[in-house]
Short mmCIF file of the C-alpha atoms (twelve columns), coordinates in Angstrom:
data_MODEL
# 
_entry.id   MODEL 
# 
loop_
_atom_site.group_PDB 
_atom_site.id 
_atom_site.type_symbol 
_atom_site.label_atom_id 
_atom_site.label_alt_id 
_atom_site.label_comp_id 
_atom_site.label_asym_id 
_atom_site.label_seq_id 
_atom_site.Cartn_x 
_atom_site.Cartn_y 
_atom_site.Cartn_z 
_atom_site.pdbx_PDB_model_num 
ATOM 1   C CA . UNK A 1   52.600 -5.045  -13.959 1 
ATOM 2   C CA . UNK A 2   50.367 -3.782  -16.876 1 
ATOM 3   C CA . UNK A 3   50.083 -0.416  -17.177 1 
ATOM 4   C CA . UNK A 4   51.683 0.176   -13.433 1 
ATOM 5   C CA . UNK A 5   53.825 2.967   -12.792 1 
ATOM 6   C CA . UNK A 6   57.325 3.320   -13.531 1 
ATOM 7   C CA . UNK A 7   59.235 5.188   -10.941 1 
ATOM 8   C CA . UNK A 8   62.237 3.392   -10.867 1 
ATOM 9   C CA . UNK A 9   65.769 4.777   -8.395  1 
ATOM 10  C CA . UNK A 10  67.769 1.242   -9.136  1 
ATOM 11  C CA . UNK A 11  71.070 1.681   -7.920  1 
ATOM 12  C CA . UNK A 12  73.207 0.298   -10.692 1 
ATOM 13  C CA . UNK A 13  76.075 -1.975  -9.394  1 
ATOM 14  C CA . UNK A 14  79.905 -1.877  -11.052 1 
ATOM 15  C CA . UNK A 15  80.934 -5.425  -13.239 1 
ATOM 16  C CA . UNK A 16  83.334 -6.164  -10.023 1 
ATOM 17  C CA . UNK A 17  80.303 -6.725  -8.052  1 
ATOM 18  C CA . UNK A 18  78.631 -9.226  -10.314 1 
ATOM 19  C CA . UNK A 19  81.740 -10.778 -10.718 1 
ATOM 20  C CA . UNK A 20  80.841 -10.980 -14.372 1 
ATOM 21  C CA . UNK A 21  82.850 -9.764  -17.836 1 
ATOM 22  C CA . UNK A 22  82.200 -7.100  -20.137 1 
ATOM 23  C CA . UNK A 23  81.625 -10.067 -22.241 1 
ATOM 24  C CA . UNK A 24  77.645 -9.723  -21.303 1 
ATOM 25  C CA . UNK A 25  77.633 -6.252  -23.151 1 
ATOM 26  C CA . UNK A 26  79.124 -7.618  -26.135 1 
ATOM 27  C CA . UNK A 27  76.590 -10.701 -26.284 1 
ATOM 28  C CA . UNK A 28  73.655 -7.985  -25.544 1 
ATOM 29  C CA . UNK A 29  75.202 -6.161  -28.276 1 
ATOM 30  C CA . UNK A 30  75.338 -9.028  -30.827 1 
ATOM 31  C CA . UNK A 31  72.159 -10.223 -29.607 1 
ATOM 32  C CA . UNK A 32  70.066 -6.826  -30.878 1 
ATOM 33  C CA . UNK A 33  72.413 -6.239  -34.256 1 
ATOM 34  C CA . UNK A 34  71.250 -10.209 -35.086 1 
ATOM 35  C CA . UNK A 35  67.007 -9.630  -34.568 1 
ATOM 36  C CA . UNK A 36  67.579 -11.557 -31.190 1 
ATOM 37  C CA . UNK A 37  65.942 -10.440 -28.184 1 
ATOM 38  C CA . UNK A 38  67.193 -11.963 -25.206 1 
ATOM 39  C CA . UNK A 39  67.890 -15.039 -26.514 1 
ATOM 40  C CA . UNK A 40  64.444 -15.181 -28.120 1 
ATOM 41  C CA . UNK A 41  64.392 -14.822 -32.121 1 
ATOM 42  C CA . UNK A 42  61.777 -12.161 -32.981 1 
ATOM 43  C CA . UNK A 43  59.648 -14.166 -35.024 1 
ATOM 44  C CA . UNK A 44  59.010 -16.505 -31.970 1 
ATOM 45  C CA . UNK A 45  57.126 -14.038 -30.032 1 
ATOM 46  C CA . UNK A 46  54.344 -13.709 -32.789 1 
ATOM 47  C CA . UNK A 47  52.124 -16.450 -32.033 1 
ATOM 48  C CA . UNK A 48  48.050 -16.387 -31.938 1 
ATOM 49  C CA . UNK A 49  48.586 -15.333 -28.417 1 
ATOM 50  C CA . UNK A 50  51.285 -11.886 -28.581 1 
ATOM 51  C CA . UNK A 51  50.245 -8.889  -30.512 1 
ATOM 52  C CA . UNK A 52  51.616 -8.507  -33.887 1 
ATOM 53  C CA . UNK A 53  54.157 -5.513  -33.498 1 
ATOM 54  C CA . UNK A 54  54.843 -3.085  -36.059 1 
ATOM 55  C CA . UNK A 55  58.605 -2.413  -37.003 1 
ATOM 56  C CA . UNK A 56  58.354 0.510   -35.112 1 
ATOM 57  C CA . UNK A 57  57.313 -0.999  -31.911 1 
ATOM 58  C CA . UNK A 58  59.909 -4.198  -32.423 1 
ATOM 59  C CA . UNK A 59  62.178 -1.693  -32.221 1 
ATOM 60  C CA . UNK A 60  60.975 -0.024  -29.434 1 
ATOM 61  C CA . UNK A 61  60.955 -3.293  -27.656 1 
ATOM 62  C CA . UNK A 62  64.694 -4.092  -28.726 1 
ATOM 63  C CA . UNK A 63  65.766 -0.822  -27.354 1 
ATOM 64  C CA . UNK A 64  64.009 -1.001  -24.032 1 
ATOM 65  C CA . UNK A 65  65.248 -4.453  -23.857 1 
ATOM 66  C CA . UNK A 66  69.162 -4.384  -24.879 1 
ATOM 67  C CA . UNK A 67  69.927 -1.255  -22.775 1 
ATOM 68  C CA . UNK A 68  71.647 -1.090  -19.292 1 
ATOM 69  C CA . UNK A 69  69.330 -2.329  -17.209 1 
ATOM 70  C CA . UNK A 70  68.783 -5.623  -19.259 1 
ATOM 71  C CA . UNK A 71  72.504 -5.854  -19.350 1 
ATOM 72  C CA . UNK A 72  72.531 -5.756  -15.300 1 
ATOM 73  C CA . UNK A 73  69.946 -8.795  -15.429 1 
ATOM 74  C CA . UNK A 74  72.189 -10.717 -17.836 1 
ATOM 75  C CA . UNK A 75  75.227 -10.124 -15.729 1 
ATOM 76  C CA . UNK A 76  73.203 -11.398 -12.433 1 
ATOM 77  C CA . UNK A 77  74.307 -15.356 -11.622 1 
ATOM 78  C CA . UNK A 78  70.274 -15.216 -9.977  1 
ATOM 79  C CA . UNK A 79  67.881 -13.393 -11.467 1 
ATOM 80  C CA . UNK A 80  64.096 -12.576 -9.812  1 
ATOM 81  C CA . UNK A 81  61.330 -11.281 -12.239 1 
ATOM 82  C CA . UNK A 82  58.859 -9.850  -9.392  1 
ATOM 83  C CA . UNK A 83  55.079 -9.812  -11.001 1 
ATOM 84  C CA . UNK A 84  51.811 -8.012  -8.978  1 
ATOM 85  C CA . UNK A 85  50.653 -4.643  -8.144  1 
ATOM 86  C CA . UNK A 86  52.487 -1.481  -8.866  1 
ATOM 87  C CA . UNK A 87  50.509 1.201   -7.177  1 
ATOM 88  C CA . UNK A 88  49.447 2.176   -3.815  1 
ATOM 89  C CA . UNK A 89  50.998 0.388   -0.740  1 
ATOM 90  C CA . UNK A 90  50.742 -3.173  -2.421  1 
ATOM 91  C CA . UNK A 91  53.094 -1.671  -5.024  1 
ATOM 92  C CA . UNK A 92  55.363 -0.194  -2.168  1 
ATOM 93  C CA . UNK A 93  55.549 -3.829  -0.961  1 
ATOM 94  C CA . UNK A 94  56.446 -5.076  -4.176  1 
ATOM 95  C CA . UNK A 95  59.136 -3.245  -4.695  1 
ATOM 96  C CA . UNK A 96  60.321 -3.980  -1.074  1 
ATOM 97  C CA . UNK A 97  60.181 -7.975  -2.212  1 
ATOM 98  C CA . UNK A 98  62.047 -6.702  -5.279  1 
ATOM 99  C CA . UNK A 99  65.027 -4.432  -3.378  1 
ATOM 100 C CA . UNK A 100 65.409 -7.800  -0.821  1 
ATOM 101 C CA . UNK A 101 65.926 -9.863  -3.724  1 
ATOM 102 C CA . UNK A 102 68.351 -7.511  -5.523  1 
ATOM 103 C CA . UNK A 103 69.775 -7.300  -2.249  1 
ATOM 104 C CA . UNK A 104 71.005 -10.813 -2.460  1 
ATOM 105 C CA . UNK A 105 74.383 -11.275 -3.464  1 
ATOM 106 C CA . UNK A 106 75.605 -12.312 -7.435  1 
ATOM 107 C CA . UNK A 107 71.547 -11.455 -7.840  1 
ATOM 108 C CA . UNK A 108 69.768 -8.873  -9.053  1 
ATOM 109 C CA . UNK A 109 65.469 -8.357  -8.970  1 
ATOM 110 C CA . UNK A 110 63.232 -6.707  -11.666 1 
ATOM 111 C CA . UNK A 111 60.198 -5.466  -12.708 1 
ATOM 112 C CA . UNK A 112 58.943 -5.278  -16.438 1 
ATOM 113 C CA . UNK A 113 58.202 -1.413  -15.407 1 
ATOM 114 C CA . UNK A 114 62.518 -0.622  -15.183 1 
ATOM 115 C CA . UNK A 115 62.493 -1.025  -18.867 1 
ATOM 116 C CA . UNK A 116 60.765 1.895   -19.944 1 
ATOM 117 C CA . UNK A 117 57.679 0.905   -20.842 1 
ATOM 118 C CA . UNK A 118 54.683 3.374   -20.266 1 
ATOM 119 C CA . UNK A 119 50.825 3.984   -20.615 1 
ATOM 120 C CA . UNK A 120 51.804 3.977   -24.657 1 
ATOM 121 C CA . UNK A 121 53.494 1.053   -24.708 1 
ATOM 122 C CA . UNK A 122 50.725 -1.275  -23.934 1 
ATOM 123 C CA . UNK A 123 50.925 -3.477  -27.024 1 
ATOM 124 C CA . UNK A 124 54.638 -4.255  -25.621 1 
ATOM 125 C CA . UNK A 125 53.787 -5.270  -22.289 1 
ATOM 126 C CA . UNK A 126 53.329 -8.866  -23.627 1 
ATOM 127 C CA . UNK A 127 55.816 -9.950  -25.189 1 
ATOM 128 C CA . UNK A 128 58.113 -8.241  -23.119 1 
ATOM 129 C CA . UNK A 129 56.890 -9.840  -20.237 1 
ATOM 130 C CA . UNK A 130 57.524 -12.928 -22.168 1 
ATOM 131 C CA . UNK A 131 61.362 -11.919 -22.598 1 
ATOM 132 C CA . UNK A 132 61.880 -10.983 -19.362 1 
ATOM 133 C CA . UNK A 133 60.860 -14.547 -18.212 1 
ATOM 134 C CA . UNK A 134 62.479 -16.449 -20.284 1 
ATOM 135 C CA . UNK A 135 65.703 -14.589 -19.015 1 
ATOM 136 C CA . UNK A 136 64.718 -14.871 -14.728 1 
ATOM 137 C CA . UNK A 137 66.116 -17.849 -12.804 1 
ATOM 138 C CA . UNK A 138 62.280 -17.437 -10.332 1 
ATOM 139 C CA . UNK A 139 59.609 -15.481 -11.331 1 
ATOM 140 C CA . UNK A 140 58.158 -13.820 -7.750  1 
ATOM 141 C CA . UNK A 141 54.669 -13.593 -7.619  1 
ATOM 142 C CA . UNK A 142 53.452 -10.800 -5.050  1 
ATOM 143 C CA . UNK A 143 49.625 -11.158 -4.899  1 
ATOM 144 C CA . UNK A 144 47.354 -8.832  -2.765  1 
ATOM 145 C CA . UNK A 145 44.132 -9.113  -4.644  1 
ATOM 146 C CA . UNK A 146 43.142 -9.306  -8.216  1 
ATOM 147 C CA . UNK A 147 42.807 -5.819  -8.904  1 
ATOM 148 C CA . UNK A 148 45.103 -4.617  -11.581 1 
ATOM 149 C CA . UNK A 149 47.459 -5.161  -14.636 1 
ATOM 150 C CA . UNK A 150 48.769 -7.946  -12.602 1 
ATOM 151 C CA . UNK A 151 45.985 -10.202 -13.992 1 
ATOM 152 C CA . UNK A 152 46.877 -10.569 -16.693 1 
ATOM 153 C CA . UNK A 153 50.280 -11.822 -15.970 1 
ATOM 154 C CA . UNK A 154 48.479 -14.378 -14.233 1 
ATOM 155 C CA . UNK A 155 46.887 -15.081 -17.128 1 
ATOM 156 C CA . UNK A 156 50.005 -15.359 -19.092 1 
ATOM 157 C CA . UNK A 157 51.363 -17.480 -16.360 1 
ATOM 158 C CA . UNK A 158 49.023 -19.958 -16.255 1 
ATOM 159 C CA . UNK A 159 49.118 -20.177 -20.757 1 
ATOM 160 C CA . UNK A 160 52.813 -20.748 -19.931 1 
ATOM 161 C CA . UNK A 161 52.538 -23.313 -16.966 1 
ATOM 162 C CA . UNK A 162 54.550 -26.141 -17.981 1 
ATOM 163 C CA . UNK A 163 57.167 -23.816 -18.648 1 
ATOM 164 C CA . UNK A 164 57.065 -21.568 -15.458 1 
ATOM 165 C CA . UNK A 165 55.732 -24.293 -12.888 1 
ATOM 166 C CA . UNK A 166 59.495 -25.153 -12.245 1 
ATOM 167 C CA . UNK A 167 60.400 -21.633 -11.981 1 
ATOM 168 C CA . UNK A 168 57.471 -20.048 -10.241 1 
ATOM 169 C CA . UNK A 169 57.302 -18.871 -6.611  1 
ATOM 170 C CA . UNK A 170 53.757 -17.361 -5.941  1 
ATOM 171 C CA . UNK A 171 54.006 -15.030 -2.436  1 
ATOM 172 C CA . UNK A 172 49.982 -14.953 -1.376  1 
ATOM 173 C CA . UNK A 173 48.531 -12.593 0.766   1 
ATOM 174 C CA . UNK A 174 45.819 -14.043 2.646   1 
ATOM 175 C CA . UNK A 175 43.060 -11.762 5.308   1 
ATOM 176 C CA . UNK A 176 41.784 -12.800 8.581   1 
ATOM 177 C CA . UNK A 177 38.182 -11.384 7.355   1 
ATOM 178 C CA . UNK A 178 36.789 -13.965 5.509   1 
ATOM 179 C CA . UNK A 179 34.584 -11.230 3.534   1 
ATOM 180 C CA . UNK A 180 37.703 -9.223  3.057   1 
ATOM 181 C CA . UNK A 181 39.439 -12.567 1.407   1 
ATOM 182 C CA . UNK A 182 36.880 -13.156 -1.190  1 
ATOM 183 C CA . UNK A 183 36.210 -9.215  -1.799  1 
ATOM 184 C CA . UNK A 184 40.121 -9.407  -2.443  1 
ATOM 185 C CA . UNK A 185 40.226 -12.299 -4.656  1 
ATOM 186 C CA . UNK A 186 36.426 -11.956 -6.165  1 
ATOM 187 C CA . UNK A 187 37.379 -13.230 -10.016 1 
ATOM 188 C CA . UNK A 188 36.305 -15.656 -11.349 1 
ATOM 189 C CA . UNK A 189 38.789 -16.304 -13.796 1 
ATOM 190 C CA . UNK A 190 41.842 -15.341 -12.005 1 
ATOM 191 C CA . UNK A 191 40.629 -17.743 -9.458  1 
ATOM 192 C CA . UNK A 192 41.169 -20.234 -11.818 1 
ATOM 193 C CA . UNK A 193 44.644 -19.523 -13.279 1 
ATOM 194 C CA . UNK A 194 45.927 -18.453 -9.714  1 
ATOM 195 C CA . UNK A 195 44.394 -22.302 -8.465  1 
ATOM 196 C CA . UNK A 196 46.041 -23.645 -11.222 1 
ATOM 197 C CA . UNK A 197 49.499 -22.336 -10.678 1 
ATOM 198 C CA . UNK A 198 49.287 -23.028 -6.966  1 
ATOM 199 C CA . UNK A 199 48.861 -26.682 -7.695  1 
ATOM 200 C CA . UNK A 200 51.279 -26.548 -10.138 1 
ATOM 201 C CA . UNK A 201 54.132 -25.110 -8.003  1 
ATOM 202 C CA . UNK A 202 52.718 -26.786 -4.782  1 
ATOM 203 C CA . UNK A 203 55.194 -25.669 -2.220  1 
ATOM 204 C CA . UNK A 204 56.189 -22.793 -3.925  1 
ATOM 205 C CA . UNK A 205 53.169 -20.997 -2.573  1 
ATOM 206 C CA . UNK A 206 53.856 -18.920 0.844   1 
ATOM 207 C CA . UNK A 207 51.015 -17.260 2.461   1 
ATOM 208 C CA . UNK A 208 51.165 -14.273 4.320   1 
ATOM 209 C CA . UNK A 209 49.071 -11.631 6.034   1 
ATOM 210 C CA . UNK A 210 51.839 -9.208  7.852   1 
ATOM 211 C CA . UNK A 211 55.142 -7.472  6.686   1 
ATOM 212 C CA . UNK A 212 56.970 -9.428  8.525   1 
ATOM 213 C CA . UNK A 213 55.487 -12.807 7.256   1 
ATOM 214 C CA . UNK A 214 56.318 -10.862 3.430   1 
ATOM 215 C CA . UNK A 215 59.828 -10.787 4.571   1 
ATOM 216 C CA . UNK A 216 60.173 -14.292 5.763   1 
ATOM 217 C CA . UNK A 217 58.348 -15.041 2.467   1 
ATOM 218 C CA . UNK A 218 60.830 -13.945 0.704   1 
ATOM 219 C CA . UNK A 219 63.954 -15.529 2.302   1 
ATOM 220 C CA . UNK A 220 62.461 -19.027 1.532   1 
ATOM 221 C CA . UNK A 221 63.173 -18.152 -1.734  1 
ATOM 222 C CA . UNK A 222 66.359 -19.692 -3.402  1 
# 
């Protein structure tokens, strides 16, 4: 989430329990000493829609990017890149989608926040948002209301839809006040891209309005 906080107590797991080599620290490794990050060449993230970086913030991206935690993605066998709110109780519930998803085993779920990307780092967020996509297996949608950073992953989303639309799960809260609903989702734009990706991902969408309809949400998630 843009600009959201970054509190972050993951609790790192040993290589036994992803089952997975050291092999996926060398790769990482080899990855960042070639220009590579992820498996994305540098140059391929400055198009007329990502900000131009200077060398000092491509390397600020590398290093947030090729460090532990991005090595604990790559290890996962499943990996969930959870999008929406990160503050206030939304972004309390968010993290709870995330924590059931790392829960999961040979899996691991993240949020673009665990790389250490602050308030400074703005002019990072997007391309490595776009990283961090191109490396999950779903990309977990969490939306309370379109109030926030989170739009404008939305808006990224939708620019990428033929890409994500097979990839996309989008977990909607939805309010029994129908003034409530459309103060919630009032606009106009993200009602557009978030109509768009629905249709695109058709039953991918899973409405919900109580914890407990989050949680079974969630489980109907591969």
């Amino acid at each position: 989430m843009v600009g959201g906080d970054t509190d972050d107590d993951h609790d790192d797991r040993g290589d036994s329990e992803r089952g997975v080599s050291d092999d996926t620290t060398c790769r990482t490794t080899e990855h960042a000493e070639a220009g590579l990050i992820g498996d994305i060449a540098a140059d391929e993230l400055h198009d007329e829609a990502t900000l131009s970086l200077t060398p000092e913030q491509h390397q600020r991206l590398k290093d947030g990017l090729h460090g532990a935690r991005f090595v604990d993605v790559r290890r996962a066998s499943r990996r969930y890149l959870v999008v929406g709110s990160g503050s206030g109780a939304s972004g309390e519930r968010r993290r709870h989608v995330c924590a059931r998803l790392d829960d999961r085993r040979d899996a691991v779920g993240f949020r673009v926040e665990e790389f250490g990307f602050d308030a400074d780092d703005l002019d990072l967020w997007a391309p490595a948002f776009e990283v961090l996509s191109a490396q999950a297996t779903w990309v977990v949608g969490v939306i309370e209301d379109f109030d926030g950073g989170h739009v404008w992953e939305l808006g990224y989303l939708y620019r990428q839809q033929t890409v994500v639309r097979d990839v996309l799960w989008i977990l909607k809260r939805v309010y029994d006040d129908p003034e409530k609903q459309r103060a919630k989702y009032e606009n106009g734009m993200a009602v557009s891209h978030l109509a768009a990706l629905e249709n695109a991902v058709d039953e991918r969408v899973v409405e919900w309005a109580t914890t407990d309809e989050l949680d079974g949400a969630v489980d109907r998630i591969p």
